[in-house]
KEKOLTI-676848 format. One record per residue (C-alpha): residue in three letters; x, y, z. Coordinates in Angstrom, 2 decimals. Layout:
   r      px      py      pz
 ALA       X       Y       Z
...
***
This chain:
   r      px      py      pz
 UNK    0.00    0.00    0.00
 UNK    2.87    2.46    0.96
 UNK    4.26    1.48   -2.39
 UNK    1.28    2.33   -4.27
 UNK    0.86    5.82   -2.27
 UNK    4.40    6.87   -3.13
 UNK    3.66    6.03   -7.20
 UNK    0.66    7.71   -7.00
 UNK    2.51   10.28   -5.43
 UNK    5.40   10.24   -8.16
 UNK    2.60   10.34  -10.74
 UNK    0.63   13.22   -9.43
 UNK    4.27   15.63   -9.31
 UNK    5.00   14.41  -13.00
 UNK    1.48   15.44  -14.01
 UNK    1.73   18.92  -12.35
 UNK    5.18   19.43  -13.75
 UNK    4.40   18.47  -17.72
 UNK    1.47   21.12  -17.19
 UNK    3.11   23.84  -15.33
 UNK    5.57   23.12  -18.76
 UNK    2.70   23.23  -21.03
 UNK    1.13   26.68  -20.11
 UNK    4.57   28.39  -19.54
 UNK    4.59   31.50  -21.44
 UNK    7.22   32.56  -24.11
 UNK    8.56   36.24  -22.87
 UNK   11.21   38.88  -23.06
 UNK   12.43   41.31  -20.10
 UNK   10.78   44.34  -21.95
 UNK    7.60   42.37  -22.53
 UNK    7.24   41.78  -19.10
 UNK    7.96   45.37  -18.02
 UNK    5.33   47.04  -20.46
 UNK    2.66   43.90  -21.22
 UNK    0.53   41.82  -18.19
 UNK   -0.20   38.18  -18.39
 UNK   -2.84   38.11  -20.45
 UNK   -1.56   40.96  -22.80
 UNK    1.41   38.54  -22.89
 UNK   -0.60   35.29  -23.84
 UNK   -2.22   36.87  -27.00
 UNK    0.93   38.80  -27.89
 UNK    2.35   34.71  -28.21
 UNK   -1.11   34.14  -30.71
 UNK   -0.33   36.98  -32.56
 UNK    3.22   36.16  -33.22
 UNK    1.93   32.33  -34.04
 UNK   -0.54   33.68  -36.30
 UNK    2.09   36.08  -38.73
 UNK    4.98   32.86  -38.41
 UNK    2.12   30.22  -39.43
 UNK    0.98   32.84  -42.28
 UNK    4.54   33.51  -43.48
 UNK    5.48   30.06  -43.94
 UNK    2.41   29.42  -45.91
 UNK    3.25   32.44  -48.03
 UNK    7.19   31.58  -48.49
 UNK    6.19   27.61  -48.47
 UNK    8.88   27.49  -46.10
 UNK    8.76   24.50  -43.01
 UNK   10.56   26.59  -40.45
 UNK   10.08   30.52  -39.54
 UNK   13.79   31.04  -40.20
 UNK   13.56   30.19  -43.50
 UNK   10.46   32.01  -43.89
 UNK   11.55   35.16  -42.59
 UNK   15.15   35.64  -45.26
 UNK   12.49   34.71  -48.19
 UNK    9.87   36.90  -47.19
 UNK   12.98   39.73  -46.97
 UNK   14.16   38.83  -50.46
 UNK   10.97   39.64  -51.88
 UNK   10.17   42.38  -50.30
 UNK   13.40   44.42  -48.77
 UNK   13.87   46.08  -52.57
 UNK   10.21   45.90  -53.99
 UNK    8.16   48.80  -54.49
 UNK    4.79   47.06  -53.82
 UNK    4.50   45.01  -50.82
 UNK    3.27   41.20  -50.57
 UNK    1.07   39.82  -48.09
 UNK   -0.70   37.15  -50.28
 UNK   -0.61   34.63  -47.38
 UNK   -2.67   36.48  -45.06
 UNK   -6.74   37.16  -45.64
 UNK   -9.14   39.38  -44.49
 UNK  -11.30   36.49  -42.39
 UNK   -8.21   35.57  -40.61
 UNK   -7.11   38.80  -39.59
 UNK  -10.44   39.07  -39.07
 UNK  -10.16   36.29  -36.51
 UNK   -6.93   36.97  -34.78
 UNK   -8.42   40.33  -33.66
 UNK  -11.40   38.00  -32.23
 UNK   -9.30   35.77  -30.73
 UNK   -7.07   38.11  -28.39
 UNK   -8.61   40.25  -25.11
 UNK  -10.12   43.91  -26.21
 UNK   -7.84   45.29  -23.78
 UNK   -4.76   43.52  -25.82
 UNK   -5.75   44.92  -29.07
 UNK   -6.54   48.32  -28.20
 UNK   -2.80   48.50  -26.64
 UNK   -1.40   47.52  -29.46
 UNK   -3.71   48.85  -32.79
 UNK   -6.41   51.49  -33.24
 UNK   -8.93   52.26  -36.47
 UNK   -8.30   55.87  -37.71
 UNK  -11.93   56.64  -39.91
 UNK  -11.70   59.04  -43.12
 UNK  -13.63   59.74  -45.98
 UNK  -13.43   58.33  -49.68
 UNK  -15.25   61.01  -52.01
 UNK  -14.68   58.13  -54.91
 UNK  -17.02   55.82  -53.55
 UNK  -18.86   58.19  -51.13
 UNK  -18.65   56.24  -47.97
 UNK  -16.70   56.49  -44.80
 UNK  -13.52   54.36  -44.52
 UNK  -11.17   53.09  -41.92
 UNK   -7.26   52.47  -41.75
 UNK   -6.09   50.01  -39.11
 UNK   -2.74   51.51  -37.51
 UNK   -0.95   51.48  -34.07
 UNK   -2.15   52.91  -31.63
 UNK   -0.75   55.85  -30.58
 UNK    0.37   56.40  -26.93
 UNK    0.08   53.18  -25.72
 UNK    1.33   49.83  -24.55
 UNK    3.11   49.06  -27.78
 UNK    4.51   52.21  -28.84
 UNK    6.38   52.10  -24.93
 UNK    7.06   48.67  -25.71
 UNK    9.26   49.99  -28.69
 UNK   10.44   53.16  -27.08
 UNK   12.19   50.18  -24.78
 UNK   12.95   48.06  -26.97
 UNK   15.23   50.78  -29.06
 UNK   17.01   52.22  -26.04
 UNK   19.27   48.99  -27.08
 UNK   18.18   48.19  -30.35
 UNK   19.18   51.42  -33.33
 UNK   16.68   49.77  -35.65
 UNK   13.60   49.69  -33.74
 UNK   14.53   53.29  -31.85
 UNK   14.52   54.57  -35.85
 UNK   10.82   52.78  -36.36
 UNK    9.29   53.94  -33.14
 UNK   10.43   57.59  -34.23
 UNK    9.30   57.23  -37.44
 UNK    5.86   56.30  -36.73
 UNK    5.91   59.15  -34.21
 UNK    6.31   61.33  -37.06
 UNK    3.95   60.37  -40.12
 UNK    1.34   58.45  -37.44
 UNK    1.43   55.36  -39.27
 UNK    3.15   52.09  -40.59
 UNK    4.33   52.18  -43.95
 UNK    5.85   49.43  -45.91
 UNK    9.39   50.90  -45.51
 UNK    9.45   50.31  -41.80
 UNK    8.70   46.93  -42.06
 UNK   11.76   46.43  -45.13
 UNK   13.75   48.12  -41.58
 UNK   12.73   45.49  -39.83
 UNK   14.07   43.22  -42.27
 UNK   17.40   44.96  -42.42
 UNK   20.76   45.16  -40.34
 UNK   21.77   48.74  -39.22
 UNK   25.38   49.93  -38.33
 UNK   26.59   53.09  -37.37
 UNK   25.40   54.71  -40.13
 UNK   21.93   53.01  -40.07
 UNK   20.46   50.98  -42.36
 UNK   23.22   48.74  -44.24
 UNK   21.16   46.66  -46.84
 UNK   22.16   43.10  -45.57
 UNK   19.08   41.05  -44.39
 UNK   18.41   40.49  -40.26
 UNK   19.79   37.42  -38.62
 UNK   18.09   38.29  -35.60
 UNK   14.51   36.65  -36.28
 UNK   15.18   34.59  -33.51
 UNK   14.75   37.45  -30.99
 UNK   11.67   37.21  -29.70
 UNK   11.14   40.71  -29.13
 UNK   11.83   41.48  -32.99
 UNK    9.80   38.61  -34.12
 UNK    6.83   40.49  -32.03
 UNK    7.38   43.79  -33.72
 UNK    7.84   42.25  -37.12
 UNK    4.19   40.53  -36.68
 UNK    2.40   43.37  -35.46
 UNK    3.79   45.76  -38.84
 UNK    3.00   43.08  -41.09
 UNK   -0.18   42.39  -39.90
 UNK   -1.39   45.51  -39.93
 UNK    0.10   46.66  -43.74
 UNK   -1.48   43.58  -44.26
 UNK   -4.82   44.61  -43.22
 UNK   -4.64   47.72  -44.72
 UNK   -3.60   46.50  -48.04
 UNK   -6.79   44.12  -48.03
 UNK   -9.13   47.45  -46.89
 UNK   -7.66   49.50  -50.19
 UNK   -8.79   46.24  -52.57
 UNK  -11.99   46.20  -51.15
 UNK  -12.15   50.01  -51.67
 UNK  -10.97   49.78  -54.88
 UNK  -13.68   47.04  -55.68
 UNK  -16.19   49.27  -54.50
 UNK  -14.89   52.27  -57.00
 UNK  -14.74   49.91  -59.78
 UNK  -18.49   49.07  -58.88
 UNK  -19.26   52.18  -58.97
 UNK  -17.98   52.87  -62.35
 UNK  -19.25   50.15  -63.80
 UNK  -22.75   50.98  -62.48
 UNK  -22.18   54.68  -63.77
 UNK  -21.20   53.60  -67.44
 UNK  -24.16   51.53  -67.96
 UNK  -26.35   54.19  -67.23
***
């Protein structure tokens, strides 16, 4: 009986220990000094959601690979390409994570398109908040991601050229043209998800638009 108690009792600490493993939480030092717990958790689905996406895109097996393709094809291109990620799973990524987490991280500025007469909206970080510390942090060691979070301090928005940044080595002089070995980094793989993810969505918002004009016209010439 003692026998049994003691592997029961061996059993029971095994069990508790392979869980505790299972729900441990991938993290950085600067993650844990902006983000909470939760905030933490979905920042892990987001990043799982842009690696799975980007592998699919670059029919690569592992992120690393991935990543130096995706660079390739986009560090020197004018137009950007997000053909592996789609509007309904954005869509459910931003479902999927706590309000709380997405509102530190993105924000909807609205507009007006006088070509198809409606109001429209732009998906972009959000300004003054969680993330935007997170990177102020990040770049008090990191050149390359101090130059991004100024830069969307001053035009208020992610453009495709911060993202080729992200892609990029700097040196002393900034930006040397060789692609990033630091994917690895979790903190970078973080930032790199959120700006593609969110050119991404916004690239997907202008075709819509621009099926909507092309309705229009169409609907205008028959007349």
């Amino acid at each position: 009986m003692k026998k049994i108690t003691i592997l029961l009792s061996i059993i029971s600490c095994v069990f508790i220990f392979s869980c505790e493993k299972k729900s441990e939480i991938q993290t950085t030092p600067e993650l844990q000094q902006i983000f909470n717990d939760t905030e933490i958790g979905d920042i892990g689905k987001i990043i799982s959601f842009y690696e799975e996406h980007l592998k699919k895109q670059t029919n690569s097996n592992q992120i690393d690979s991935a990543f130096h393709k995706f660079a390739k094809e986009n560090v020197n291109a004018m137009s950007y390409d997000v053909s592996g990620f789609d509007d309904e799973s954005i869509q459910r990524l931003y479902k999927n994570i706590d309000q709380e987490t997405y509102d530190e991280i993105w924000e909807e500025s609205k507009g007006f398109n006088y070509e198809i007469n409606d109001s429209i909206t732009i998906q972009n970080i959000a300004y003054e908040k969680k993330f935007m510390n997170y990177l102020k942090l990040v770049g008090e060691k990191e050149p390359k991601i101090q130059y991004v979070h100024n830069q969307i301090k001053t035009l208020g928005m992610v453009q495709g050229i911060l993202i080729r940044t992200l892609y990029q080595d700097f040196d002393d002089e900034g930006r040397n043209g060789k692609f990033s070995t630091k994917i690895g980094d979790y903190n970078n793989r973080f930032i790199a998800a959120v700006f593609t993810i969110t050119i991404a969505d916004n690239i997907i918002r202008q075709r819509m638009i621009r099926k909507q004009q092309l309705k229009i016209e169409q609907s205008e010439s028959g007349n």
